[in-house]
C-alpha positions in Angstrom: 0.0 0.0 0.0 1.4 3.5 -1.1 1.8 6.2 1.1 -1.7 8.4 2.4 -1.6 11.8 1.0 -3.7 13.7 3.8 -4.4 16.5 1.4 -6.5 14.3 -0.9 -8.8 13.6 2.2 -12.4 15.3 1.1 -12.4 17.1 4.9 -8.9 18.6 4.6 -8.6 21.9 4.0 -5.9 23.2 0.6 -2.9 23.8 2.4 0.5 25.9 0.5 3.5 27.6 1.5 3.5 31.2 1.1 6.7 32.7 0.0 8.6 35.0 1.9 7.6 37.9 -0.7 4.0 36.9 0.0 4.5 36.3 3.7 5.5 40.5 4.0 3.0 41.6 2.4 0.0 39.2 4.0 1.3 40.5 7.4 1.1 43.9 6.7 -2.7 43.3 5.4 -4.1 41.8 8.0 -2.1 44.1 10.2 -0.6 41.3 12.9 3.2 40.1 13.5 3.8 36.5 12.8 4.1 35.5 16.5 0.4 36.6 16.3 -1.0 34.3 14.1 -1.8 30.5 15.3 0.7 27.8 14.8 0.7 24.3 13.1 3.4 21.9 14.6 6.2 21.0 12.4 5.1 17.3 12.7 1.6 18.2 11.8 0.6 15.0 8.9 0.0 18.3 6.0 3.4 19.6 6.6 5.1 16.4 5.6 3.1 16.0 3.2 3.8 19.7 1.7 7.3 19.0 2.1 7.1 16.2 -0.8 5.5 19.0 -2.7 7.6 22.1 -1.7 10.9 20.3 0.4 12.2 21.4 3.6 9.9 23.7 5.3 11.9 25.7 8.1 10.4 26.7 11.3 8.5 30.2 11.0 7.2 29.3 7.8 3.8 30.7 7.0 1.1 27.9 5.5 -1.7 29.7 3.6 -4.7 27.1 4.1 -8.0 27.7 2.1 -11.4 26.5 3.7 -14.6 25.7 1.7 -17.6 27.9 3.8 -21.0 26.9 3.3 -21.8 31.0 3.9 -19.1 32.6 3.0 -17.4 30.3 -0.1 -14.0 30.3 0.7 -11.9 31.5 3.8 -8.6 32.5 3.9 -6.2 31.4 7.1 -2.6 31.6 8.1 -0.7 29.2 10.4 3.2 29.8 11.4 5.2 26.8 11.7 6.8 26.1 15.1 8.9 23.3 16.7 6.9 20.3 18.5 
């Protein structure tokens, strides 16, 4: 049996990296700091799978994940990588 890919599970959200060019310019819009935003361990089952997609993905990162609303469509969240 080959590996699960978490991300093709119908109840997980899309998850990406956002770049570092991105990551400034999100910050500034929602107005926070990074140690602001809520966190998403570094052994969290999306983050290794991301890092197939994307490779090694450092502490402080900054995951863009994309929710399906039944009210509001879509909605937009940040988590910051942090140690276990």
């Amino acid at each position: 049996m080959g590996k699960f890919n978490v991300l093709e599970h119908e109840l997980v959200p899309e998850h990406y990296l956002v770049s570092e060019d991105e990551e400034e310019e999100i910050l500034k819009q929602l107005g926070v700091k990074k140690e602001q935003l809520p966190k998403i361990k570094k052994s969290d089952a999306v983050l290794r799978v991301l890092e197939r997609k994307y490779g090694h993905i450092p502490v402080g990162s900054l995951i863009k994940i994309v929710r399906k609303s039944p009210t509001a469509g879509r909605i937009v969240v940040y988590r910051v990588v942090v140690r276990d």
